[in-house]
N, CA, C and O of each residue as an XYZ file, in Angstrom:
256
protein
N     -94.644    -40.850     78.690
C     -94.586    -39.798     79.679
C     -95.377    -38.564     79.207
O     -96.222    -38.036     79.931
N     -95.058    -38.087     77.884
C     -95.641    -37.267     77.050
C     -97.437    -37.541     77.680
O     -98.039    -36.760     78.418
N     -97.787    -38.399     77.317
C     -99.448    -38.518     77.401
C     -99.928    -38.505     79.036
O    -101.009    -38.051     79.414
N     -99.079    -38.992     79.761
C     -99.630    -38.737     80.871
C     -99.613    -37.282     81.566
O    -100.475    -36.956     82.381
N     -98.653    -36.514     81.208
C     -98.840    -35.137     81.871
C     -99.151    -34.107     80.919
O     -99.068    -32.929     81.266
N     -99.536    -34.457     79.632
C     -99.616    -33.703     78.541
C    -100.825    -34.681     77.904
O    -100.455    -35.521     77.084
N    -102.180    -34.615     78.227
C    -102.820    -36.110     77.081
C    -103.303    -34.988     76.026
O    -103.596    -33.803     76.180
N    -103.279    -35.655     75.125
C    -103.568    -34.780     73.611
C    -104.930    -34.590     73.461
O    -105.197    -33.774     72.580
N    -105.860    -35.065     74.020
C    -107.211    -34.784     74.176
C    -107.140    -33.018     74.297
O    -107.602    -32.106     73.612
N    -106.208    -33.094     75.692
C    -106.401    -31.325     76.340
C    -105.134    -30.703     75.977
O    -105.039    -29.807     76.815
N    -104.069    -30.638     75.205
C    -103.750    -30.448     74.377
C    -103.388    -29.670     73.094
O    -103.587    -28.546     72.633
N    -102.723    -30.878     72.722
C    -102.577    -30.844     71.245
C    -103.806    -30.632     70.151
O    -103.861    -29.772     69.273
N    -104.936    -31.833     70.507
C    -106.344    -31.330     70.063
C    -106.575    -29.970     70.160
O    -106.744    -29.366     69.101
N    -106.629    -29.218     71.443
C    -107.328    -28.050     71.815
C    -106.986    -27.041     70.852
O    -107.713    -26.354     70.135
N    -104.918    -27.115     71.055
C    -104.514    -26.002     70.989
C    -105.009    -25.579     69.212
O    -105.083    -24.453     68.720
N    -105.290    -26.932     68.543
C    -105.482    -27.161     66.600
C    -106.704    -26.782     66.451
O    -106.971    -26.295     65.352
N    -107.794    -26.874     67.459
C    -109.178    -26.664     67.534
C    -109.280    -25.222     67.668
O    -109.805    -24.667     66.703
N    -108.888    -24.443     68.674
C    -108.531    -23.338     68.756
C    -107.890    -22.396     67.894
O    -108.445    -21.340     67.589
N    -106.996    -22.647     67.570
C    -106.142    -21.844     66.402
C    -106.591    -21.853     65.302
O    -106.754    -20.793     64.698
N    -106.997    -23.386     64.606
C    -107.183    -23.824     63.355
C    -105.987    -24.174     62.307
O    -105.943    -24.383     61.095
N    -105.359    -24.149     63.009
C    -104.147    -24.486     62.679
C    -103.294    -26.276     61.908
O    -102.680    -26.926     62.754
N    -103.321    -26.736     60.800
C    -102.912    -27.933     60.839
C    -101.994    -28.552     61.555
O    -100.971    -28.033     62.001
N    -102.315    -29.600     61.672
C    -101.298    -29.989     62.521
C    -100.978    -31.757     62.077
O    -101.850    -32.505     61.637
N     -99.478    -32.166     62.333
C     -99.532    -33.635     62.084
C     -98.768    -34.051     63.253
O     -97.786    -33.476     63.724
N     -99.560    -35.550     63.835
C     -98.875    -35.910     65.075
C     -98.599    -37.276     65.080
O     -99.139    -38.119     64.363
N     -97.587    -37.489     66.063
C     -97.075    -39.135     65.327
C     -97.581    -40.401     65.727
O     -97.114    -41.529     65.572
N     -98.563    -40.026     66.239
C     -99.022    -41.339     66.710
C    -100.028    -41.392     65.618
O    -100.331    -42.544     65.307
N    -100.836    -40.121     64.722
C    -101.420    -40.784     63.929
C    -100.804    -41.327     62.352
O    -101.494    -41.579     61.365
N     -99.616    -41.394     62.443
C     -98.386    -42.100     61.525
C     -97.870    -43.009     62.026
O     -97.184    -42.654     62.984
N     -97.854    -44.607     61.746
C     -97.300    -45.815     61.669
C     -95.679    -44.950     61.953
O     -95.088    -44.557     62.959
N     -95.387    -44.930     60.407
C     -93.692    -44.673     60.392
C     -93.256    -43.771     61.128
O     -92.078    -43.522     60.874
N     -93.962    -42.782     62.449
C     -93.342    -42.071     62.809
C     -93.556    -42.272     64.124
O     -93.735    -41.263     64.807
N     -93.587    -43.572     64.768
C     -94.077    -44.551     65.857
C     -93.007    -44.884     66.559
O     -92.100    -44.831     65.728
N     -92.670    -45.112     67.309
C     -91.839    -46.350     67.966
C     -90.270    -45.809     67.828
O     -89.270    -46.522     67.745
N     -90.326    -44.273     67.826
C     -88.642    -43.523     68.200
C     -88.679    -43.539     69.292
O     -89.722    -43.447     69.940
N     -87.132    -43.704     69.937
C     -86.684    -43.906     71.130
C     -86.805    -42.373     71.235
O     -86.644    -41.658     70.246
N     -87.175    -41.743     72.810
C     -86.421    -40.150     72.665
C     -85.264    -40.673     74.383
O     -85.620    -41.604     75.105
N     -84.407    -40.116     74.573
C     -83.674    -40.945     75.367
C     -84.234    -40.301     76.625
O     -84.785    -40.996     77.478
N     -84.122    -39.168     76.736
C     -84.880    -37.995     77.574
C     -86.249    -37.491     77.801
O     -86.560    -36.519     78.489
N     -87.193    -38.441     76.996
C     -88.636    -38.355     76.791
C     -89.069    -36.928     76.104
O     -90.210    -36.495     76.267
N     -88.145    -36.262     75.368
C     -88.362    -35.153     74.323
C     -87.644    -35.069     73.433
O     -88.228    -34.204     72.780
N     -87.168    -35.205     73.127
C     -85.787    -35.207     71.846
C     -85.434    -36.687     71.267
O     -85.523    -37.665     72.009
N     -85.080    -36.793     70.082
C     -84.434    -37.822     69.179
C     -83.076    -38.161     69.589
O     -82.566    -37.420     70.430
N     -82.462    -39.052     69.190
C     -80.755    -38.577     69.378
C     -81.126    -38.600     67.738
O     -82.178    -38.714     67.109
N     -79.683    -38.426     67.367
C     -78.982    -37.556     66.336
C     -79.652    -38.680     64.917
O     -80.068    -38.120     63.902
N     -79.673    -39.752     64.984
C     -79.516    -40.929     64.111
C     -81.158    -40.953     63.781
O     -81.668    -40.930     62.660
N     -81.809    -41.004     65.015
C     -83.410    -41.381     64.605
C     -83.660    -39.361     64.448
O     -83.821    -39.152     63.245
N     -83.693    -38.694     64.835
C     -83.886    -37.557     64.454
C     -83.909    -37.594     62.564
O     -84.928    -37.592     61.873
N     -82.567    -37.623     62.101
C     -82.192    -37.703     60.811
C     -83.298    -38.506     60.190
O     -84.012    -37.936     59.365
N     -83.485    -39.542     60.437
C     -84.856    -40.877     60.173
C     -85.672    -40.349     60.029
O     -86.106    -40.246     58.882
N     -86.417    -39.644     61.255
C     -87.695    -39.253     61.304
C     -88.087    -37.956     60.641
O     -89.240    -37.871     60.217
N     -87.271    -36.944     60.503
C     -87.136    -36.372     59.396
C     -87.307    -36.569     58.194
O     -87.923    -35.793     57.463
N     -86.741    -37.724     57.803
C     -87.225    -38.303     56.233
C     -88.547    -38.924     56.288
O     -89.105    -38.910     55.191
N     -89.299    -39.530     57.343
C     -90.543    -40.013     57.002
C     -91.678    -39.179     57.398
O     -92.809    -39.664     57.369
N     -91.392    -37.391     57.939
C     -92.153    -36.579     58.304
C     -91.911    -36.290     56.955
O     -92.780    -36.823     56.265
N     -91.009    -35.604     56.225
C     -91.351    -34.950     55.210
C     -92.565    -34.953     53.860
O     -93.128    -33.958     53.403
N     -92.747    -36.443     53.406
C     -93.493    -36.578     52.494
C     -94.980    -36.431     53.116
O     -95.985    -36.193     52.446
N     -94.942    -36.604     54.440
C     -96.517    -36.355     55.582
C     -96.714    -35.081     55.153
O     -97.828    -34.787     54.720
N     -95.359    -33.807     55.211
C     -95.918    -32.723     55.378
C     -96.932    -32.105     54.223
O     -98.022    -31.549     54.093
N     -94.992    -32.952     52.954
C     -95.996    -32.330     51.733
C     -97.876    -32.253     51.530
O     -98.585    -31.455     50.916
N     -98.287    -33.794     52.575
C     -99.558    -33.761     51.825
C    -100.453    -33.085     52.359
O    -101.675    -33.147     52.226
N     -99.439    -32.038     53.338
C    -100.815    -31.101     53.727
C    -100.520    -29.767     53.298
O    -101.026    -28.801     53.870
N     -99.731    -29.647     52.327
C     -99.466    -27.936     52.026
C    -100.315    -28.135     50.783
O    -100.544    -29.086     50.036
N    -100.741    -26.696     50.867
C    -101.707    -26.443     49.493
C    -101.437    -26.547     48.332
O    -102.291    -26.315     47.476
């Protein structure tokens, strides 16, 4: 749903292009793929907790 009324081309791209800002997004992460959101924005409570643990070591590798 996300990509069709939001496509990351115009965007998520833009807004990182623009700002300069890093950014990490989950489609370009395997492990951070294939969460249910039940509401098409949010985690529930269980995969939230999850995805949390496999964002974190992503983030580290972009802080200076």
């Amino acid at each position: 749903m996300e990509n069709t009324f939001t496509p990351r081309q115009h965007f998520w791209d833009r807004i990182l292009e623009t700002t300069g800002a890093p950014g990490v997004h989950f489609e370009d992460y395997a492990k951070l793929k294939d969460f249910d959101c039940p509401e098409w924005s949010h985690l529930n409570r269980n995969d939230a907790s999850e995805f949390t643990k496999r964002l974190i070591p992503i983030l580290t590798k972009h802080l200076p």
